[in-house]
C-alpha angles and dihedrals in degrees: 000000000000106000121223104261089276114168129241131193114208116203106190130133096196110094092204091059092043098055076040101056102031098055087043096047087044092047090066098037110277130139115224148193133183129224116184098195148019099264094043093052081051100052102040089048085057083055103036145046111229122166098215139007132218107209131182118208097214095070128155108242114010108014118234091254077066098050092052092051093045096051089046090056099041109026121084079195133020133184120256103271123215110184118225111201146164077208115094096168114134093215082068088041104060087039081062095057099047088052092060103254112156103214132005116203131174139228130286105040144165110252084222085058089040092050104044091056093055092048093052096043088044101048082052095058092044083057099054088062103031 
């Protein structure tokens, strides 16, 4: 399925995930930018209108647990969140979860997982506002 030319913010600080994820995402339609720390992804969602952000908990400068904090506190609306992470601690997990993210998965993953998860969570929003 071609998306919609929905937007997606990766926030990833590893050079090799983010090639990885961008060609992939773009393969299938997507639209991305790349954030490579936790200041920089805040500072671009304020500016821009993304659909959906791939954030990565292990960030330079603010961590993503900041940035979600951060985006809870300050945003009237804030894009879906799935959470990709080397950390596979249910304790983070579960904070996940209370913080609103829609999906946690852990490093390292499979695109086709990935991107059926953003498909799903994405086709849901469209559908909201359909």
């Amino acid at each position: 399925m071609v998306a919609t030319m929905s937007q997606i913010l990766i926030v990833e600080d590893e050079p090799r995930i983010v090639s990885f994820l961008e060609k992939g995402l773009r393969k299938h339609g997507y639209e991305t930018a790349v954030a490579m720390d936790g200041e920089e992804a805040l500072r671009m969602i304020q500016k821009g209108i993304f659909d959906l952000l791939l954030l990565d908990l292990g960030l330079p400068l603010k961590d993503g647990w900041t940035v979600l904090r951060e985006l809870r506190q300050t945003q009237d609306k804030i894009p879906e969140v799935i959470i990709l992470t080397a950390r596979a601690d249910d304790h983070d997990h579960v904070q996940g979860i209370q913080l609103g993210v829609r999906d946690y998965i852990t490093k390292p993953f499979r695109f086709n997982d990935l991107l059926g998860r953003v498909e799903a969570i994405l086709q849901a929003q469209n559908s909201l506002h359909a």
